[in-house]
N, C-alpha and C positions, 0 to 999 in steps of 0.2 A: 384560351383553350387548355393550357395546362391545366388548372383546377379540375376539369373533364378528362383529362387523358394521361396516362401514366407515359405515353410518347407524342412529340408534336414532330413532325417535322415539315418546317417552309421554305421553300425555292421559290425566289422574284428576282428573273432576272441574274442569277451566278452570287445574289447572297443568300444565305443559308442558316437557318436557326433547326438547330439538333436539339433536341432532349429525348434522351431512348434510355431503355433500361439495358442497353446491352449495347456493345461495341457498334460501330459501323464505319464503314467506307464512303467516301465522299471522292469519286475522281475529278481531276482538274483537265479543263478543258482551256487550252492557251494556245486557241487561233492556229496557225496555220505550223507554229511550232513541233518539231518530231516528236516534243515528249505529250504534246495533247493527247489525250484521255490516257495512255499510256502508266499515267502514276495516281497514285490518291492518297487521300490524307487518310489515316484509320486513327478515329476518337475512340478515346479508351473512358469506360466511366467510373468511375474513382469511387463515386458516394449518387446515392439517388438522385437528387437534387441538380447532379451535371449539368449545366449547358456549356453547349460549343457554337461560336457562332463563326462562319468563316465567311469571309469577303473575298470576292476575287472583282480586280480592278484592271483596266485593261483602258489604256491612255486613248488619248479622243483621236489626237492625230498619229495616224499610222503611216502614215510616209515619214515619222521621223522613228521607225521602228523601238518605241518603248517595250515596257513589260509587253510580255505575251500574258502573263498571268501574275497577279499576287494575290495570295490567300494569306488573307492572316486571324490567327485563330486567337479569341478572346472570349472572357464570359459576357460582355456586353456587346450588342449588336450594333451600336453608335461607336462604337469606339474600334472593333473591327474595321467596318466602314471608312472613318477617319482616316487611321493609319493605314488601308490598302491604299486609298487614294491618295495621301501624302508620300507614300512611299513611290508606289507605282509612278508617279508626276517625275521623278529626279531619276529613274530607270529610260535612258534615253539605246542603250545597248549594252551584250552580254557583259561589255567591261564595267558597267553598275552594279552588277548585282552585289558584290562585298559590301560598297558604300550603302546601298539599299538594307542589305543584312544589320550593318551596325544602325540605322535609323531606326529600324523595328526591336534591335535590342533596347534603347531608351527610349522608349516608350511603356511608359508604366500600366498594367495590366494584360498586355500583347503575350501570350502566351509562347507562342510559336509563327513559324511563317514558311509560308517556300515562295519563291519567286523565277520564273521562265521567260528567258531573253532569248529569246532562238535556239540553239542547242543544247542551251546550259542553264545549270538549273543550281539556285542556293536553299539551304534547308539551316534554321535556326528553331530552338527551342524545345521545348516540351511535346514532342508531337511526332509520329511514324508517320514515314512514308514508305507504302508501298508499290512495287510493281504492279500493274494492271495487267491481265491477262486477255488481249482483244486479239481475237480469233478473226481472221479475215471471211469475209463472203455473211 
C-alpha cells in the first residue's frame, strides 16, 4: 500500500504498522491496568520514509498476572513482534519490569519500549510518552 499512499496505517489485533507524514498518537491499551488507555506512545517522524511499528503483547496465562501491556517500538514489524513477546513471556509481575527494560535494551534494532504490570509502568528508548486525556461518560 505504501507505493499508493503517502500514509498507511494497520491495526490486527494491538500490532500496529504507522507510516504518516506527520506525528501521531497511538494509546496503549493494558487490560484491566489503571494506566490502560490513560498513556500513548507519540511517533515523531524524523525523515519521510518513517516507519513505526509497535507491538503490544499481553501473556496467554492471566492468572499468573504478567505484562498488562508491552509495546515495543521498531522499524521492522517482525522484530517488534519478537521482542514484545520475548519480553512480555519473563514479565510475570510489576517487580519485572527493570529486568524486562534491560532485555529490550539488547536487542538490536528495538527502538524504544514501555511495559505495564499493574500499576507501574517502564519507559526505555527513543520514544514519548504521553498522558491521555480520557473524559468520563
Amino acid at each position: 500500500m505504501i507505493p499508493y499512499s503517502g500514509e498507511v496505517i494497520v491495526e490486527n489485533g494491538g500490532d500496529i504498522f504507522l507510516q504518516t507524514a506527520r506525528a501521531a498518537t497511538v494509546a496503549v491499551f493494558a487490560g484491566a491496568s489503571p494506566l490502560s488507555l490513560r498513556i500513548g506512545i507519540r511517533t515523531a517522524v524524523k525523515r519521510p520514509a518513517g516507519r513505526v511499528h509497535l507491538r503490544r503483547h499481553r501473556g496467554a496465562l492471566a492468572q499468573l498476572r504478567p505484562a498488562d501491556a508491552v509495546c515495543v517500538v521498531s522499524r521492522s514489524c517482525a522484530l517488534a513482534d519478537a521482542a514484545a513477546t520475548a519480553i512480555g513471556n519473563r514479565i510475570q509481575s510489576k517487580q519485572d519490569i527493570p529486568a524486562g527494560i534491560e532485555i529490550g535494551k539488547r536487542i538490536p534494532g528495538v527502538i524504544g519500549l514501555v511495559i505495564v504490570a499493574a500499576d507501574q509502568m517502564g519507559v526505555w528508548g527513543a520514544i514519548e510518552v504521553v498522558a491521555l486525556d480520557r473524559k468520563k461518560g
